[in-house]
N, C-alpha and C positions, 0 to 999 in steps of 0.2 A: 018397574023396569029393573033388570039385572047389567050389572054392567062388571066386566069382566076387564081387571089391569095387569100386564105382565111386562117384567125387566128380567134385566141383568145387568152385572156391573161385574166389569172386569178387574180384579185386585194382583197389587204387588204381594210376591210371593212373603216377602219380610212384613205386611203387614195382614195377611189372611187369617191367623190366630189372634189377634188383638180384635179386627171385626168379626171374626165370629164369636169371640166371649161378649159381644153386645147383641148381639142377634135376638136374645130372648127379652131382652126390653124392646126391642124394637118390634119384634112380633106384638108385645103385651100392648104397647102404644097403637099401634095399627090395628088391632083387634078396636078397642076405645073410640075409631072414629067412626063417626056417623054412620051408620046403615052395615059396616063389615061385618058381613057372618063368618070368613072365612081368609087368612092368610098364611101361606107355605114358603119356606125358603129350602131350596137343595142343593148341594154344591156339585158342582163338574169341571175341576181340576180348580184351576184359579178364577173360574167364575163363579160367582152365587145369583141365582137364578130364583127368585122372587114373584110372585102368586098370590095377588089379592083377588077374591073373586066372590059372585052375588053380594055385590053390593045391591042393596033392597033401596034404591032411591026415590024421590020423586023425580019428575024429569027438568024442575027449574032449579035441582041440587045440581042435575047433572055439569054444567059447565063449573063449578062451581070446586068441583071433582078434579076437573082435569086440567084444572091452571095451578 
């Protein structure tokens, strides 16, 4: 099963450069967990817009996933 997770978070304009210098650990950590082939982050204005996707799970991972 593929299971496809998409956000956003909307950031203060005074802190958008301090989270995006952490971005690439947190890309590196999310790649790390279970089953992730795949995570994107792009920005559009003061939102970052986030893209985790085929996760290769089994389906009793799945709840598991998403709490």
């Amino acid at each position: 099963m593929t299971v496809i997770l998409e956000g956003y978070i909307k950031v203060p304009l005074e802190e958008l450069e301090a989270i995006k210098s952490h971005l690439g650990e947190h890309i590196r950590n999310t790649l790390k967990e279970h089953g992730c082939l795949e995570f994107t982050v792009e920005q559009d204005g003061r939102e970052l817009h986030m893209l985790a996707y085929n996760f290769d799970i089994e389906h009793k991972d799945l709840l598991s996933v998403l709490r």
